[in-house]
C-alpha positions in Angstrom: -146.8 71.6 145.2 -144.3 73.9 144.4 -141.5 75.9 146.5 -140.9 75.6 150.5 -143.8 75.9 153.1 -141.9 79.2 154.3 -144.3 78.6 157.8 -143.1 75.1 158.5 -139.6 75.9 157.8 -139.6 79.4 160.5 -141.2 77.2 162.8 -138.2 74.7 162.5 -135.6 77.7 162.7 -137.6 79.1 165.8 -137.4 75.5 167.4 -134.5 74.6 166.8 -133.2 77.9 168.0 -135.1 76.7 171.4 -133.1 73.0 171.7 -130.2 75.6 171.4 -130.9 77.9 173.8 -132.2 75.0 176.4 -129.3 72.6 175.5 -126.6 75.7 176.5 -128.9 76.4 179.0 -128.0 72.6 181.1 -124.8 72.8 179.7 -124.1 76.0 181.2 -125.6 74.5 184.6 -123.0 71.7 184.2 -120.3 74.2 183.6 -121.5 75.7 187.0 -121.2 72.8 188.7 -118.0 71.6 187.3 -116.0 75.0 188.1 -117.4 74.6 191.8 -116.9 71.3 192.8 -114.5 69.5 190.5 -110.8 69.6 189.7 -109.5 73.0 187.4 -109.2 70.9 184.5 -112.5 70.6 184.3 -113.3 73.6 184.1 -111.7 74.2 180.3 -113.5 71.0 179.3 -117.0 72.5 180.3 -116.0 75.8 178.3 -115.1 73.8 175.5 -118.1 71.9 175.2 -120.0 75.0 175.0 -118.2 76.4 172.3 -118.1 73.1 170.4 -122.0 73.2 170.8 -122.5 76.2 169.3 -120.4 76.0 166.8 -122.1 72.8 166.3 -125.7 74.5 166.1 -124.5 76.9 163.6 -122.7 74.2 161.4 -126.3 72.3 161.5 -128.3 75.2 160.3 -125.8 76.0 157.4 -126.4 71.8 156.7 -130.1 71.9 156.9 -130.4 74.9 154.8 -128.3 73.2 152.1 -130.8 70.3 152.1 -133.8 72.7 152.1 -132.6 74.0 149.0 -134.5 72.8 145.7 -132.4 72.0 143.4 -133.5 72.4 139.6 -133.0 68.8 138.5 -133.1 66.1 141.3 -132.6 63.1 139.1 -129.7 61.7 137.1 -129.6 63.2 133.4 -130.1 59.5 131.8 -133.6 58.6 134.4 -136.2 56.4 132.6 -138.8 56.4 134.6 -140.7 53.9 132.5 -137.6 51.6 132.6 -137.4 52.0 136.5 -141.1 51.0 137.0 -140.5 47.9 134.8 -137.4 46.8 137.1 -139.8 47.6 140.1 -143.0 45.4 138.4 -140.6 42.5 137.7 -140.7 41.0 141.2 -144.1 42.1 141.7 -144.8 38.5 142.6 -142.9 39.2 144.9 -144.3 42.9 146.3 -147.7 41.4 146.4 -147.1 38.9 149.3 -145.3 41.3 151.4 -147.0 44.7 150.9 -150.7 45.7 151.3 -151.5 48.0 148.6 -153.4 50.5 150.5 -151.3 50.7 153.7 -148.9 51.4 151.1 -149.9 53.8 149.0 -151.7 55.8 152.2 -148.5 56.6 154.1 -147.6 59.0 151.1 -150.7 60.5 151.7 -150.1 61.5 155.7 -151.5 58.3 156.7 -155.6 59.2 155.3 -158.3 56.1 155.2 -157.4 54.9 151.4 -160.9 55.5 150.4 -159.9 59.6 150.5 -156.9 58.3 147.7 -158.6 59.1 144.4 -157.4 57.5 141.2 -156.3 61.2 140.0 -154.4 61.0 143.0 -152.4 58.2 142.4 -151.6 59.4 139.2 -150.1 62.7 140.7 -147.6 60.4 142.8 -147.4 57.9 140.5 -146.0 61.0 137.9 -143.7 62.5 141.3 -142.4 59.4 142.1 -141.4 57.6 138.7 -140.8 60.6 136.5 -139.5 63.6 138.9 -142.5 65.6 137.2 -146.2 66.6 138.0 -148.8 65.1 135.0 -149.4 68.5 133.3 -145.2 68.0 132.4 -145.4 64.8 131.3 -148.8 66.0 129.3 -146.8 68.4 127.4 -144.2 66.0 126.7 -146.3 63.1 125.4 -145.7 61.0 127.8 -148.6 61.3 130.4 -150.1 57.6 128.8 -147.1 55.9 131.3 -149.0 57.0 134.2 -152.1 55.7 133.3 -150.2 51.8 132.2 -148.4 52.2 135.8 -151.8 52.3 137.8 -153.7 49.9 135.5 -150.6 47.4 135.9 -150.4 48.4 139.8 -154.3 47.5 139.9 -154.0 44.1 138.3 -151.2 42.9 140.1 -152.9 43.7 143.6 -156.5 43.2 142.4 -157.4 46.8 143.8 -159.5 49.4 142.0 -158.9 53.3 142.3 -161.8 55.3 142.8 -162.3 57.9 140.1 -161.3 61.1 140.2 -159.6 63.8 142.6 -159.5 64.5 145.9 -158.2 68.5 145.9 -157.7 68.6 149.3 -155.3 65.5 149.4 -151.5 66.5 148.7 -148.9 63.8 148.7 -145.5 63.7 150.4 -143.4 65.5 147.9 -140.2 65.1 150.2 -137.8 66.6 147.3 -140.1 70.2 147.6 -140.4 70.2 151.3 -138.3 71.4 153.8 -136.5 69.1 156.5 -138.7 67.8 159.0 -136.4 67.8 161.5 -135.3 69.6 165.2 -131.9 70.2 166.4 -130.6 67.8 168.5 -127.2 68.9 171.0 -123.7 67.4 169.9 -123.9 65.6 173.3 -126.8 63.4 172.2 -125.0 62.5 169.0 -121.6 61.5 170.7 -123.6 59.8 173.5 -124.9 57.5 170.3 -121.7 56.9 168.5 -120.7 55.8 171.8 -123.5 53.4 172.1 -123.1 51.9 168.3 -119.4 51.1 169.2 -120.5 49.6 171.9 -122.8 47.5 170.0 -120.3 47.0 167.5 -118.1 45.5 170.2 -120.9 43.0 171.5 -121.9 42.0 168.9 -118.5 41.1 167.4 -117.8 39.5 171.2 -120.8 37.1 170.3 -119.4 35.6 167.4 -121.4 38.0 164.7 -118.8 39.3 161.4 -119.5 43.2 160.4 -119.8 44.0 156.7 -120.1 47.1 155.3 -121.5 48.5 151.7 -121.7 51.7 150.6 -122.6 53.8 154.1 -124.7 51.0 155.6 -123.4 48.8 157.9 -124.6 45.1 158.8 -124.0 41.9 160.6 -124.1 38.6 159.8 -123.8 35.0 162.2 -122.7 31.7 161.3 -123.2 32.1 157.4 -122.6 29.4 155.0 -118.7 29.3 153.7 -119.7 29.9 150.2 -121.4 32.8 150.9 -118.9 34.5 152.8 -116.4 33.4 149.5 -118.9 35.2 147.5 -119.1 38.7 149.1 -115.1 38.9 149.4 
C-alpha cells in the first residue's frame, strides 16, 4: 500500500465540513435564542463561541492534515526490528494465556474470518509491523529470513499453522500510510468532556483513590501497599 486513499480522505474533508456547518448551524440557533430572551451579556458570549468554533474547525483541519502527512522515515534511526520482536517473544508465556492468536492477528486485517489470513499475509504485516518496510525491502537488503523466524516462532508458541500462500485481495491496516479515520467533532463536545474528566477526577479523589501520572497517561490507584507507593516516588 503506498500513498493516501485520496477518496477516503475528500470524503473526511466533505464530512467534516458537514459537523461544521451543522454544529454553527445549532449554535447559531442558540445565539438566536440567547439575544432574544436572555440578559445582553449573553449575547457577546454566543458570538464568541461562534468564532471560537470556527477558528477551532480550521485549527483541526490544519492538525489532521499534519497527521495525514507521510513522513519518509517513521521510526527511530537506531530500530532493530529483530531485537524488538525478541523483547516482544520473551514474555510470550505470557501473550499466550491472554491473547487468541487469530482474534489477534484478524483485527489487522478489518476484522476477516482468519481462514482468509494467508501465511504470505502474515508475512506482509509481520515485515510492516517489526521492520517499518514491505518484504520486497527487506529482500533487497538481506534480511527478509527474520520474517519467515518471526512467524515460525509466532506458530510454535501458539500451536497455530498459517495457511500457505496469499490472499491478493486482503490488505492489512497500514495505519502509518493511511489517512485519519476520524470526523470533526465541535469545541463544545470537547469542553463538555474535559468538564466531565475533572469531574471524575474530583470523585474519584473524594473516594479515597490517589492520581498518578506518567508520560501523558493518567491513572488511579486505591489502598496500595506502602512499599509500592515508596517505590513509584
Amino acid at each position: 500500500m503506498t500513498g493516501i486513499d485520496r477518496r477516503l480522505l475528500r470524503s473526511l474533508e466533505l464530512r467534516s465540513l458537514a459537523g461544521l456547518v451543522v454544529t454553527l448551524a445549532f449554535e447559531a440557533i442558540i445565539a438566536v435564542w440567547l439575544l432574544i430572551i436572555l440578559i445582553p451579556w449573553c449575547q457577546a458570549a454566543a458570538a464568541a463561541l461562534a468564532a471560537a468554533e470556527v477558528a477551532f474547525y480550521f485549527k483541526w483541519r490544519q492538525k489532521r492534515r499534519t497527521l495525514d502527512a507521510i513522513p519518509e522515515q517513521h521510526h527511530p534511526p537506531d530500530h532493530d526490528g529483530w531485537a524488538f520482536f525478541q523483547k516482544w517473544y520473551s514474555s510470550s508465556h505470557y501473550n499466550v494465556k491472554v491473547l487468541a492468536l487469530a482474534e489477534l492477528i484478524k483485527c489487522w486485517f478489518d476484522n476477516v474470518p482468519p481462514m482468509e489470513i494467508k501465511r504470505g499475509n502474515a508475512a506482509e504485516l509481520v515485515a510492516r509491523g517489526y521492520f517499518y518496510k514491505n518484504l520486497d525491502q527487506l529482500k533487497a537488503e538481506g534480511k527478509d529470513h527474520f520474517v519467515e523466524q518471526i512467524l515460525t516462532s509466532i506458530e510454535q508458541v501458539w500451536g497455530y499453522r498459517f495457511e500457505e500462500g496469499l490472499n491478493p485481495d486482503l490488505e492489512y491496516l497500514d495505519h502509518l500510510q493511511e489517512p485519519l479515520k476520524v470526523t470533526y467533532r465541535p469545541l463544545v463536545f470537547y469542553l463538555v468532556c474535559e468538564c466531565v474528566a475533572l469531574l471524575k477526577h474530583c470523585m474519584l479523589l473524594a473516594a479515597g483513590f490517589k492520581g498518578h501520572t506518567y508520560e501523558a497517561y493518567t491513572y488511579y490507584t486505591y489502598n496500595l501497599p506502602t512499599e509500592w507507593q515508596a517505590a513509584q516516588g
